[in-house]
PDB file of N, CA, C and O in Angstrom, chain B, residues numbered from 101:
ATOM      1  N   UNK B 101       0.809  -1.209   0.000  1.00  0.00           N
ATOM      2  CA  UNK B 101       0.000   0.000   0.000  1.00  0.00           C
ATOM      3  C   UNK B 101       0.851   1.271   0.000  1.00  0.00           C
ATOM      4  O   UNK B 101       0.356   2.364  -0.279  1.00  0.00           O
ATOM      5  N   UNK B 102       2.107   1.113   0.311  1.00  0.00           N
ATOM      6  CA  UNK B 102       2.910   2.302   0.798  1.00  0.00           C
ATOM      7  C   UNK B 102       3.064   2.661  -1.004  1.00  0.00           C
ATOM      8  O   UNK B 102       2.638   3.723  -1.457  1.00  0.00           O
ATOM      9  N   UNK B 103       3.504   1.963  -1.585  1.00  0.00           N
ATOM     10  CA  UNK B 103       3.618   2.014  -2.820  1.00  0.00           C
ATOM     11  C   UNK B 103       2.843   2.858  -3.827  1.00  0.00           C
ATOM     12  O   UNK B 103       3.383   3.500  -4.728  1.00  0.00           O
ATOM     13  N   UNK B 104       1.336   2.794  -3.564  1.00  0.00           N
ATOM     14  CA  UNK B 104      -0.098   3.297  -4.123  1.00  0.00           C
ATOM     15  C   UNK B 104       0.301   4.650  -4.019  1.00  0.00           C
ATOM     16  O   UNK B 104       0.175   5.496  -4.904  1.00  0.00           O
ATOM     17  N   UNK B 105       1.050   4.901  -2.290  1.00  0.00           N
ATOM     18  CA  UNK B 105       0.531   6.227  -1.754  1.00  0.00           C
ATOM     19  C   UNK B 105       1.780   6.906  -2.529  1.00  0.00           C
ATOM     20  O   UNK B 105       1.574   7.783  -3.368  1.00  0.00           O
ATOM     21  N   UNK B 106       3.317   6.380  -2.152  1.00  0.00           N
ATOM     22  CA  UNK B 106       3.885   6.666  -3.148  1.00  0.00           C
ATOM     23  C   UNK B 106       3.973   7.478  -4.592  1.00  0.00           C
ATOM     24  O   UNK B 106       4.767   8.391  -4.821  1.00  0.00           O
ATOM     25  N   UNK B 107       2.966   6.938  -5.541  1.00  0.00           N
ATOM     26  CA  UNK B 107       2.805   7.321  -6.540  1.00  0.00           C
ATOM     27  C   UNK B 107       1.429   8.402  -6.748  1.00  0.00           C
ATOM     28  O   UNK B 107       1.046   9.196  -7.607  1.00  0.00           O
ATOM     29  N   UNK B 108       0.972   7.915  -5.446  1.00  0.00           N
ATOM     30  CA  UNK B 108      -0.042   9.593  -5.618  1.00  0.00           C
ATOM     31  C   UNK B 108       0.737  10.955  -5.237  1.00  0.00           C
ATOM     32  O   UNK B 108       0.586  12.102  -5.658  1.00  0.00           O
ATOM     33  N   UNK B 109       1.372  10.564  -4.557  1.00  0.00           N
ATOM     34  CA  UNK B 109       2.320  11.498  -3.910  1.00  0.00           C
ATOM     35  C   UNK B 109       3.250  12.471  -5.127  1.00  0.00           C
ATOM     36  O   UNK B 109       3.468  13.682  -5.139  1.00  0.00           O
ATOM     37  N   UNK B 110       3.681  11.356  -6.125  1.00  0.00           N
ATOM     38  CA  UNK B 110       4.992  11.891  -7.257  1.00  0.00           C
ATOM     39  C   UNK B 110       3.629  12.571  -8.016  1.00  0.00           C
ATOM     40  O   UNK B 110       3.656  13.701  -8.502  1.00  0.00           O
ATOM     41  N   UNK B 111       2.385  11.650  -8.033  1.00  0.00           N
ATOM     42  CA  UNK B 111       1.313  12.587  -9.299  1.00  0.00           C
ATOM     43  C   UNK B 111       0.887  13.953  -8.714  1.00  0.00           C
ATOM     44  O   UNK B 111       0.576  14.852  -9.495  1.00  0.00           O
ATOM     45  N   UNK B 112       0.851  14.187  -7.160  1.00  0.00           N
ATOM     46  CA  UNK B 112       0.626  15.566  -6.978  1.00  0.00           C
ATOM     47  C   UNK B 112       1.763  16.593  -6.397  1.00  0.00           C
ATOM     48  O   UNK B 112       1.678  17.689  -5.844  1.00  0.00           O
ATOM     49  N   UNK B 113       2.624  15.939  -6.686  1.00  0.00           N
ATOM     50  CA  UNK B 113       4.239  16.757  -6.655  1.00  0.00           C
ATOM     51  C   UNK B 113       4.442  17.201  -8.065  1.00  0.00           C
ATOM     52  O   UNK B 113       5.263  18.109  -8.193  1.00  0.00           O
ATOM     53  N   UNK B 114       3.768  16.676  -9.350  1.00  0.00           N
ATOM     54  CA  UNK B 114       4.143  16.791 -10.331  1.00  0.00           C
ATOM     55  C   UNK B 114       3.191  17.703 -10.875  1.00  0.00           C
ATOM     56  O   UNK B 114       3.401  18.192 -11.985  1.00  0.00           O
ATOM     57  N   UNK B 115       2.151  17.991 -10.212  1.00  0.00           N
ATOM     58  CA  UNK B 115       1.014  19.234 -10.948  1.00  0.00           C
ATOM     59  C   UNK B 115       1.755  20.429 -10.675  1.00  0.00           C
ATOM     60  O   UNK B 115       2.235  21.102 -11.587  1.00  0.00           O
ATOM     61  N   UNK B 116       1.836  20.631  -9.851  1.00  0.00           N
ATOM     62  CA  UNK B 116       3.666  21.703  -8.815  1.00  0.00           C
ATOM     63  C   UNK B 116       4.473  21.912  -9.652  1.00  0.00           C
ATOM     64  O   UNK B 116       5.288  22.812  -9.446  1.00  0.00           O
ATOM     65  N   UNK B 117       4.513  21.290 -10.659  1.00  0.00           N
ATOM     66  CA  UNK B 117       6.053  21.508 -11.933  1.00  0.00           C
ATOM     67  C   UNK B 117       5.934  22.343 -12.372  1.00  0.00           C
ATOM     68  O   UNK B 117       4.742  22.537 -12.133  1.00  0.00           O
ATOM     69  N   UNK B 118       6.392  23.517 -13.173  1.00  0.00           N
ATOM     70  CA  UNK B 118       6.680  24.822 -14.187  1.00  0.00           C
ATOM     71  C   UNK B 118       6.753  24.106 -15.285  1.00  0.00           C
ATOM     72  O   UNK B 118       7.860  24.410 -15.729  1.00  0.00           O
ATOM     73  N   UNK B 119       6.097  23.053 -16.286  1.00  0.00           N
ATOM     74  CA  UNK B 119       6.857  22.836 -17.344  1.00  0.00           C
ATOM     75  C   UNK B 119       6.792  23.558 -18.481  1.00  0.00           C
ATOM     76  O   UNK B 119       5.765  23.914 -19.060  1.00  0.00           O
ATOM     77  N   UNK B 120       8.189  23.817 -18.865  1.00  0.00           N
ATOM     78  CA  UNK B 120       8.655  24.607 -20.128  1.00  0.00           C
ATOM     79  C   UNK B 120       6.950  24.464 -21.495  1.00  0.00           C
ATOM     80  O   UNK B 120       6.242  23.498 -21.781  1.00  0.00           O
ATOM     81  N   UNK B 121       6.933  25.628 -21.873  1.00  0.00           N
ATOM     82  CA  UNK B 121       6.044  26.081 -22.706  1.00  0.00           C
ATOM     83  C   UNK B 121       6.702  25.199 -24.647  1.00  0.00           C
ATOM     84  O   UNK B 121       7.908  25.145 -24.892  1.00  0.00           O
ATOM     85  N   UNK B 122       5.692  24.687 -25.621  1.00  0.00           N
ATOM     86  CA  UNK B 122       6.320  24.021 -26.652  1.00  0.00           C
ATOM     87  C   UNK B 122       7.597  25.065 -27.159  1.00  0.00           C
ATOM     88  O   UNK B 122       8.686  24.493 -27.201  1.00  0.00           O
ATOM     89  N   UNK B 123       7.604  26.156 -27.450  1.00  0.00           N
ATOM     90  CA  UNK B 123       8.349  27.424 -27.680  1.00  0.00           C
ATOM     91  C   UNK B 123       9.588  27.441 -27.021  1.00  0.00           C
ATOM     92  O   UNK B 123      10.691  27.667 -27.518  1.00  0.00           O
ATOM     93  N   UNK B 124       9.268  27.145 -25.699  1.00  0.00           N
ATOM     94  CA  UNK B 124      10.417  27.557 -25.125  1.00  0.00           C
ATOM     95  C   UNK B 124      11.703  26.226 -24.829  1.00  0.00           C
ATOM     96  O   UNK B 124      12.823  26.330 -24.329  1.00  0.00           O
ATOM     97  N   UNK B 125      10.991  25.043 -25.360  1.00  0.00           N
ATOM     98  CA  UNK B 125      11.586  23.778 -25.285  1.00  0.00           C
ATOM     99  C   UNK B 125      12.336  23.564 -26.858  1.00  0.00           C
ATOM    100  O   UNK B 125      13.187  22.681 -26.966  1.00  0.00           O
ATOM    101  N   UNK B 126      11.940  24.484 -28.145  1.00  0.00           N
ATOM    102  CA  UNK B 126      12.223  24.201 -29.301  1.00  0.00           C
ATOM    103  C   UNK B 126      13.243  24.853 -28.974  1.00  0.00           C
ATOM    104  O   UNK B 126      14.242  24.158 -28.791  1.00  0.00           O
ATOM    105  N   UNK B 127      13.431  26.633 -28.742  1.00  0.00           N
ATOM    106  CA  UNK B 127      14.346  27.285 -28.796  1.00  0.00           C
ATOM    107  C   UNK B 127      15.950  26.742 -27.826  1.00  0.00           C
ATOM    108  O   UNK B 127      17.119  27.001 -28.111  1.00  0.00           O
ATOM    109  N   UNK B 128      15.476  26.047 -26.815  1.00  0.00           N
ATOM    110  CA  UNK B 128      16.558  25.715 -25.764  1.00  0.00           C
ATOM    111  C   UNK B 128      17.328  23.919 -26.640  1.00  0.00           C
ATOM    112  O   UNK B 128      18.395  23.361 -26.384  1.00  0.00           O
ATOM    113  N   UNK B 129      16.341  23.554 -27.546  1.00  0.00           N
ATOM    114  CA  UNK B 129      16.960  22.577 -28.351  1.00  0.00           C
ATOM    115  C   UNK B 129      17.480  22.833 -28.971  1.00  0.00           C
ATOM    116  O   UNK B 129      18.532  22.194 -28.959  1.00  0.00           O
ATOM    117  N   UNK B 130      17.404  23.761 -29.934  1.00  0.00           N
ATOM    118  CA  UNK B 130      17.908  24.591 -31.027  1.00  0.00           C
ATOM    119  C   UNK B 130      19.789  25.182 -30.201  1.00  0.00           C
ATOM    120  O   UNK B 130      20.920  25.147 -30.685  1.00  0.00           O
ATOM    121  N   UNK B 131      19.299  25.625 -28.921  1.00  0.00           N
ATOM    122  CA  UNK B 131      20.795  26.121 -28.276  1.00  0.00           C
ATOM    123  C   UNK B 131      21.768  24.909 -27.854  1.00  0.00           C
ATOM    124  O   UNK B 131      22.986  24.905 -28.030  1.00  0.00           O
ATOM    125  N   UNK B 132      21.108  24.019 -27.342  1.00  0.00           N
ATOM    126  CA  UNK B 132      22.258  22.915 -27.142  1.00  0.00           C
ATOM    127  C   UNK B 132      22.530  22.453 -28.530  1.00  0.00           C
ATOM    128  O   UNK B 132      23.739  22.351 -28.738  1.00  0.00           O
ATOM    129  N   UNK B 133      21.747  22.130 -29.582  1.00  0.00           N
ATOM    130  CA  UNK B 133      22.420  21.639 -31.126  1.00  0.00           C
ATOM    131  C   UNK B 133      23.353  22.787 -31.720  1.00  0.00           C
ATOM    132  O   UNK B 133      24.027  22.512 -32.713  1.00  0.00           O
ATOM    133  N   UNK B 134      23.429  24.140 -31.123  1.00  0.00           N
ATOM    134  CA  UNK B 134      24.402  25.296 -31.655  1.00  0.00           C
ATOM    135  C   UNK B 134      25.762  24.953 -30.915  1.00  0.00           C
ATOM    136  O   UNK B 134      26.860  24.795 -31.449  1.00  0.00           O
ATOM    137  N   UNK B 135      25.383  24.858 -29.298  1.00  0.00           N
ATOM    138  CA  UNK B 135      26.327  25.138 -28.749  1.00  0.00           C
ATOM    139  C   UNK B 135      27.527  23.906 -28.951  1.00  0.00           C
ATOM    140  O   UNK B 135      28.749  23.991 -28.830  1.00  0.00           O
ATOM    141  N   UNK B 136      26.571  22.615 -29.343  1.00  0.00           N
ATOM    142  CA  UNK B 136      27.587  21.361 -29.127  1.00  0.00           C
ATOM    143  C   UNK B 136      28.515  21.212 -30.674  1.00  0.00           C
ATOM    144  O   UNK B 136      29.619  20.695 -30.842  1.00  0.00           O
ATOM    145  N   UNK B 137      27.663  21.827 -31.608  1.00  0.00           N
ATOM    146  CA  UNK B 137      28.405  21.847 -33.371  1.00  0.00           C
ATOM    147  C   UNK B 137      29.299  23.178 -32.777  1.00  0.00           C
ATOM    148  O   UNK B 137      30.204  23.257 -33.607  1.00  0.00           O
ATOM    149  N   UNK B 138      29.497  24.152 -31.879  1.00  0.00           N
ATOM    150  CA  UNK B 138      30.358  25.342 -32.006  1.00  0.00           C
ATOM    151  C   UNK B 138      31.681  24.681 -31.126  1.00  0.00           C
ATOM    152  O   UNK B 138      32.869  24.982 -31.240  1.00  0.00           O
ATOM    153  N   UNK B 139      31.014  23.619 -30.158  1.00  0.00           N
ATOM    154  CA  UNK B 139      32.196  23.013 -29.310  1.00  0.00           C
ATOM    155  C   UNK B 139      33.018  22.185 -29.836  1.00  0.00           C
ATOM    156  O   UNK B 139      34.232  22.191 -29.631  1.00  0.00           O
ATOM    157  N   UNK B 140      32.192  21.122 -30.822  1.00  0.00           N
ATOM    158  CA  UNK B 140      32.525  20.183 -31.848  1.00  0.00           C
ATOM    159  C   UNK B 140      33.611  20.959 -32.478  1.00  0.00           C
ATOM    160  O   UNK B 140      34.755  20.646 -32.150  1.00  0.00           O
ATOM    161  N   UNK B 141      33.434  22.002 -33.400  1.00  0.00           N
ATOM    162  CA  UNK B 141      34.199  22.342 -34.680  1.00  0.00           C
ATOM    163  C   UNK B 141      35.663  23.094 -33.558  1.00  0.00           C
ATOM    164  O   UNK B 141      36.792  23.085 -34.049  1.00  0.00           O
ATOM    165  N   UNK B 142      35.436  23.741 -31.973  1.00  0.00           N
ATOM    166  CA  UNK B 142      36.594  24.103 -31.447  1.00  0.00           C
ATOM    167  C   UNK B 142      37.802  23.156 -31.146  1.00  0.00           C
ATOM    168  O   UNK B 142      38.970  23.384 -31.460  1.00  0.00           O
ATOM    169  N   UNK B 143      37.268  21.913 -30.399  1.00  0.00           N
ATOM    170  CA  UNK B 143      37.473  20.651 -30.347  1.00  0.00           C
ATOM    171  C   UNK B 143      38.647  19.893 -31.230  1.00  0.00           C
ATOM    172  O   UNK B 143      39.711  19.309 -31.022  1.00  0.00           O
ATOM    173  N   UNK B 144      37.592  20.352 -32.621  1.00  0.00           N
ATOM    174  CA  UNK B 144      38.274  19.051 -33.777  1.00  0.00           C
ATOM    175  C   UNK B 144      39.317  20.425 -34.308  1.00  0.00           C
ATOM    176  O   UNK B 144      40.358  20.037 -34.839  1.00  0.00           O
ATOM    177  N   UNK B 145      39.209  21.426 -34.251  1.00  0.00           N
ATOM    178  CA  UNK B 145      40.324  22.467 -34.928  1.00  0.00           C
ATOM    179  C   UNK B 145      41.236  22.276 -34.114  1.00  0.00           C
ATOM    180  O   UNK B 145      42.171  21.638 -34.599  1.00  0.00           O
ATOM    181  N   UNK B 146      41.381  22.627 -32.845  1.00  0.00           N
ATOM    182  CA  UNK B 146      42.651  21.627 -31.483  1.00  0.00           C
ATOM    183  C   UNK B 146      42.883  20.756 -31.334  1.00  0.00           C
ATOM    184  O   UNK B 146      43.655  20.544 -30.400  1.00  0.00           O
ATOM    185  N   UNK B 147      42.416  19.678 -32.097  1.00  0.00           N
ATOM    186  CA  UNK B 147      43.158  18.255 -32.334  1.00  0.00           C
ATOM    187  C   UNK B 147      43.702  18.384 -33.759  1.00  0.00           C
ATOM    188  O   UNK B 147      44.856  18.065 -34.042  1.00  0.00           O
ATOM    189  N   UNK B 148      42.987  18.775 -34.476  1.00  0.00           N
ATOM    190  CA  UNK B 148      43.426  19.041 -35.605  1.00  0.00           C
ATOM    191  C   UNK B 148      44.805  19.416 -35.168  1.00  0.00           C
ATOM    192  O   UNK B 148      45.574  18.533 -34.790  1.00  0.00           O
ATOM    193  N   UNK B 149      45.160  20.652 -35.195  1.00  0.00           N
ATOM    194  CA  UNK B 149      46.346  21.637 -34.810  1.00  0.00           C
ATOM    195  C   UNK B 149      47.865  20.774 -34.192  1.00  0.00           C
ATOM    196  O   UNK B 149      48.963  20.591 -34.718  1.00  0.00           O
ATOM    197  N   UNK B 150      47.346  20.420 -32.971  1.00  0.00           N
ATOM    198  CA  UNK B 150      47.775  19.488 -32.261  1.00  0.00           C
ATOM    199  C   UNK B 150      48.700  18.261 -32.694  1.00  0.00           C
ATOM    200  O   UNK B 150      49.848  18.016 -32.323  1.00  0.00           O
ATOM    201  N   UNK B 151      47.857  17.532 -33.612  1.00  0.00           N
ATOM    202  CA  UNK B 151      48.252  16.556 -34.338  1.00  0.00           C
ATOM    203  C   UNK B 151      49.343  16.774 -35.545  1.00  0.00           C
ATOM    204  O   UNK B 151      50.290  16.056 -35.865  1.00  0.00           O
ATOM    205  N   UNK B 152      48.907  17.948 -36.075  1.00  0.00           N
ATOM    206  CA  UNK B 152      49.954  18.445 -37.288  1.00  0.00           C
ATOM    207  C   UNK B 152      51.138  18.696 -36.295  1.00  0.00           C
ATOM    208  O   UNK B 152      52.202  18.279 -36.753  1.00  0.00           O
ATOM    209  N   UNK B 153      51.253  19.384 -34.808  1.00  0.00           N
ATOM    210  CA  UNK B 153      52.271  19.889 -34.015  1.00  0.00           C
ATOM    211  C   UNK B 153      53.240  18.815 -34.336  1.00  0.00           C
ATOM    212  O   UNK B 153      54.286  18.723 -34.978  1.00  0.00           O
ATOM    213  N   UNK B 154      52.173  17.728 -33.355  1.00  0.00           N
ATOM    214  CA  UNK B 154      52.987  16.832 -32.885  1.00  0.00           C
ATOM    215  C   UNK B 154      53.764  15.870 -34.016  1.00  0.00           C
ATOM    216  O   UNK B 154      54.767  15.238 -33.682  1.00  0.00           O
ATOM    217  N   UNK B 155      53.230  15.802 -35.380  1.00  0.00           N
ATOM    218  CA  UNK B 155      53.167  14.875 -36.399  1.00  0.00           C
ATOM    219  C   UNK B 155      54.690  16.270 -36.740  1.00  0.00           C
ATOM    220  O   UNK B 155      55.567  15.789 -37.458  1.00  0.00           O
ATOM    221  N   UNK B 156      54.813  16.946 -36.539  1.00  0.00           N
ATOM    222  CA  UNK B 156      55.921  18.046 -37.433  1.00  0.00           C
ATOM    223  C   UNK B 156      57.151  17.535 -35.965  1.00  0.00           C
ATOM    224  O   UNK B 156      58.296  17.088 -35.903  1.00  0.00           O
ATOM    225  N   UNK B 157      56.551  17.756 -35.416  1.00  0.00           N
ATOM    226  CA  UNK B 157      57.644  17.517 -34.417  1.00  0.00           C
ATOM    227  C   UNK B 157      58.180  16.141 -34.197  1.00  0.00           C
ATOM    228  O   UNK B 157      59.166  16.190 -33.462  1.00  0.00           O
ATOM    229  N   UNK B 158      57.742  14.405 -34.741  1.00  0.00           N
ATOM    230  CA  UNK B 158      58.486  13.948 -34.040  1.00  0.00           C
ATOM    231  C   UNK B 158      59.115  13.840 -35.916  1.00  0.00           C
ATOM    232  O   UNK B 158      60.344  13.834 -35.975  1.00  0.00           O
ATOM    233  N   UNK B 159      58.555  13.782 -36.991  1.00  0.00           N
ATOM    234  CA  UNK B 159      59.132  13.997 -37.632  1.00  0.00           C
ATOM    235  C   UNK B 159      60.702  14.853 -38.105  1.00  0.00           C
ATOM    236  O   UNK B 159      61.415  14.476 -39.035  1.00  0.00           O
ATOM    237  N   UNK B 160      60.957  15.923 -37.313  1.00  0.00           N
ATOM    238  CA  UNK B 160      61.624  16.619 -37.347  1.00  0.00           C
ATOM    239  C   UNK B 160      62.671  15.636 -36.340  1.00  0.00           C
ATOM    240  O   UNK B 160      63.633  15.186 -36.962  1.00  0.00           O
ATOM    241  N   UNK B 161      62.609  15.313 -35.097  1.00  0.00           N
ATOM    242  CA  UNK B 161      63.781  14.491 -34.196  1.00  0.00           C
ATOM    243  C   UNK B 161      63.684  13.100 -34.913  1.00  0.00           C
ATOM    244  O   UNK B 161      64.736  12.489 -34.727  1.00  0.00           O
ATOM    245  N   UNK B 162      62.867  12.446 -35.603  1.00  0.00           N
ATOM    246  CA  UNK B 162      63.183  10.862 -36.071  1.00  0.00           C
ATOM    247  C   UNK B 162      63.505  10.639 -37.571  1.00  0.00           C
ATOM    248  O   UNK B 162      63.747   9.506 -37.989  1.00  0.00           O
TER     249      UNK B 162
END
C-alpha cells in the first residue's frame, strides 16, 4: 500500500512543476544543437592543430 501512496504522492508533486512552454523547449533545443556543433568544430580544430604539431615535431627528431 505504501507504494499506491507513493505514486499519488509523485502525481501531486508533479502538478507543482513549471513545465517549459512548446516554444520555449524548441528554442533551448535549437541552443544545445548550436552550442555542441560550435564546441565540436573548437574541439576538432585543437586536435586538428595538435596533431599536425605533434606529427611536425616527431618527424623533425626521427
Amino acid at each position: 500500500m505504501a507504494l499506491f501512496q507513493y505514486f499519488k504522492d509523485v502525481r501531486g508533486e508533479l502538478k507543482h512543476v513549471s513545465w517549459p512552454t512548446r516554444h520555449q523547449v524548441s528554442v533551448f533545443t535549437v541552443a544545445v544543437i548550436i552550442i555542441s556543433l560550435i564546441t565540436a568544430a573548437y574541439l576538432g580544430l585543437f586536435d586538428y592543430l595538435f596533431s599536425q604539431v605533434l606529427q611536425a615535431f616527431t618527424s623533425f627528431f626521427l
